[in-house]
TORKOLPA-363643 format. One record per residue (C-alpha): residue number from 1; x, y, z. Coordinates in steps of 0.1 Angstrom, whole numbers, plus 5000, padded with zeros to 4 digits. Each point is the difference from the previous one (the first is absolute). Example, Ala and Ser with C-alpha at 12.3 -4.5 7.8 and 13.67 -1.06 7.14 Angstrom:
2
+-----+------+------+------+
:  nr :    X :    Y :    Z :
+-----+------+------+------+
:   1 : 5123 : 4955 : 5078 :
:   2 : 5014 : 5034 : 4993 :
+-----+------+------+------+
% end
This chain:
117
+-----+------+------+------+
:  nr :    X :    Y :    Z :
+-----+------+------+------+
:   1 : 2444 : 7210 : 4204 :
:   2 : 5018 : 5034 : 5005 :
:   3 : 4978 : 5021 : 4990 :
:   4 : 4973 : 4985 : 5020 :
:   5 : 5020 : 5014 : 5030 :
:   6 : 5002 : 5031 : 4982 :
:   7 : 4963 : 5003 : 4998 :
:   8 : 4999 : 4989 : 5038 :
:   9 : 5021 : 5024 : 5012 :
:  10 : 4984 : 5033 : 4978 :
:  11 : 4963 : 4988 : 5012 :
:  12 : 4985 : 5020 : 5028 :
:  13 : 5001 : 4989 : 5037 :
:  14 : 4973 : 4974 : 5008 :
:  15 : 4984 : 5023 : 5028 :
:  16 : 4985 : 5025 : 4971 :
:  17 : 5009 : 5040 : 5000 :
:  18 : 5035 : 5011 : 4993 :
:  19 : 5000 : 5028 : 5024 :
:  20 : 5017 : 4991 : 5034 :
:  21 : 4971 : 5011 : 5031 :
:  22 : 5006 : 5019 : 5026 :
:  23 : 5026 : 5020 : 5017 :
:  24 : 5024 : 4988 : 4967 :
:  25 : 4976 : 5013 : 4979 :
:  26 : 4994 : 5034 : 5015 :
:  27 : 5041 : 5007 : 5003 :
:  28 : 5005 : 4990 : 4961 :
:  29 : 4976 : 5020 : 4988 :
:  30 : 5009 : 5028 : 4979 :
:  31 : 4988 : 5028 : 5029 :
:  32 : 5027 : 4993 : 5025 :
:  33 : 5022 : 5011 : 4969 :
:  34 : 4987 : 5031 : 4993 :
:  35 : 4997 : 5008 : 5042 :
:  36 : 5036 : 4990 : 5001 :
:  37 : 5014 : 5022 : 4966 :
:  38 : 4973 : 5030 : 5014 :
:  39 : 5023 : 4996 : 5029 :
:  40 : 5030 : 5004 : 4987 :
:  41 : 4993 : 5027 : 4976 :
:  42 : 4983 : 5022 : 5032 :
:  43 : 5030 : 4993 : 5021 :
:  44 : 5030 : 5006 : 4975 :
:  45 : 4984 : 5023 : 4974 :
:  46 : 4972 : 5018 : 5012 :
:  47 : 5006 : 5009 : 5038 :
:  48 : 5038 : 5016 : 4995 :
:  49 : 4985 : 5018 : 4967 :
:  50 : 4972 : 5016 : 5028 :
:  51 : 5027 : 5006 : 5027 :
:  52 : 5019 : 5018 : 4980 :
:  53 : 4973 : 5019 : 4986 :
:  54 : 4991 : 5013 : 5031 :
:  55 : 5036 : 5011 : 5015 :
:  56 : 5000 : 5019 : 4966 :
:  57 : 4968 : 5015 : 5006 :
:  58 : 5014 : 5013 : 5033 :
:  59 : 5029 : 5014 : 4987 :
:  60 : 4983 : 5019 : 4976 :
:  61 : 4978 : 5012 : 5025 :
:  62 : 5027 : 5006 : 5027 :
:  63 : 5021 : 5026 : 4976 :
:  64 : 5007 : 5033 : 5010 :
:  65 : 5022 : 5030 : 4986 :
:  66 : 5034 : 4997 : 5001 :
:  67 : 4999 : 4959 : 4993 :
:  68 : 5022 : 4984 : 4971 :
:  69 : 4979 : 4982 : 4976 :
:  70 : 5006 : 4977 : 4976 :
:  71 : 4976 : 5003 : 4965 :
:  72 : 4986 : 4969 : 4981 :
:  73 : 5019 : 5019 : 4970 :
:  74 : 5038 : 4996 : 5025 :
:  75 : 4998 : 5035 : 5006 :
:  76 : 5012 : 5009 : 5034 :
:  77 : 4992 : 5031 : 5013 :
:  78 : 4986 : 5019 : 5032 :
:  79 : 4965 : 5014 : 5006 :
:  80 : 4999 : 5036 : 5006 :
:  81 : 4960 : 5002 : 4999 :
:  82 : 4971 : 4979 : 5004 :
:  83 : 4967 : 5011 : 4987 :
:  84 : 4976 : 4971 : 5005 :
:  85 : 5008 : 4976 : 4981 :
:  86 : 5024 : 5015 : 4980 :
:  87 : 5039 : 5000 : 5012 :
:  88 : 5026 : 5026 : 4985 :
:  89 : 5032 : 4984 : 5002 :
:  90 : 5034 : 5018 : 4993 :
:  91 : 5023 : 4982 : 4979 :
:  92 : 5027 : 5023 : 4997 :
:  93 : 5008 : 5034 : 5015 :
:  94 : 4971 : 5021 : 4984 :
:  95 : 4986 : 4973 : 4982 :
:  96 : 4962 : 4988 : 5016 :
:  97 : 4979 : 4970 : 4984 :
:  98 : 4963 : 4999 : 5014 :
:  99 : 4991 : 4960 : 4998 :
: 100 : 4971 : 4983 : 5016 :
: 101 : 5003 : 4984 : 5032 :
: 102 : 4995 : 4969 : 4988 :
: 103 : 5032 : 4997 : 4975 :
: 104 : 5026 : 5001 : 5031 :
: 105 : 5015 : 4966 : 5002 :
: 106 : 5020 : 5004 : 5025 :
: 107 : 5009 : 5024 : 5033 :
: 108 : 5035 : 5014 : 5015 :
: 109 : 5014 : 4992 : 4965 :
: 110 : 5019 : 4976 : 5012 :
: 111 : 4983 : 4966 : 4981 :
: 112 : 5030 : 4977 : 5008 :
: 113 : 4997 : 5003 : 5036 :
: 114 : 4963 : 4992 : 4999 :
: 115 : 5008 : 4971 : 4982 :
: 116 : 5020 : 4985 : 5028 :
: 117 : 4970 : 5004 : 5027 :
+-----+------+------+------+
% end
């Protein structure tokens, strides 16, 4: 007698297909998921990561002689000449480093105040 219930209550509904129709069917699917994670990714990983791509892009673009620069090494210095893409940076008095443009981190050599913007 119990497990006759049991039996009842595991069989599938007396209407035929498992799958529920129409507008339930189309927001359980397994799309809505992905559109909804895609979502989150975009808005909390990849747009911020693009920002702040392009404000670096600026600033690499927008240095000039005389700026303090921060390396990707933590070498703080100031450029003296700019030859394309090539910067020469003083580190100390008579002492120049020529770096690529692209391995300044940071500008005004300040890196705690830009933190704070």
């Amino acid at each position: 007698m119990f497990f006759d219930s049991i039996a009842y209550a595991m069989a599938p509904p007396a209407g035929g297909g498992g799958e529920a129709g129409g507008l339930g069917g189309i927001l359980g699917g397994p799309l809505p998921m992905l559109v909804l994670m895609f979502a989150i990714f975009y808005f909390l990983l990849i747009r911020p990561q693009q920002k702040k791509q392009k404000q670096h892009k600026a600033m690499l673009n927008a240095l000039s002689k005389g700026d303090k620069v921060w390396t990707n090494g933590g070498i703080l210095g100031r450029i003296v000449d700019i030859d394309g893409d090539n910067l020469t940076i003083e580190i100390a008095d008579g002492v120049n480093v020529v770096i690529k443009r692209g391995f300044v981190a940071d500008k005004d050599g300040n890196p705690a105040a830009d933190a704070k913007k």
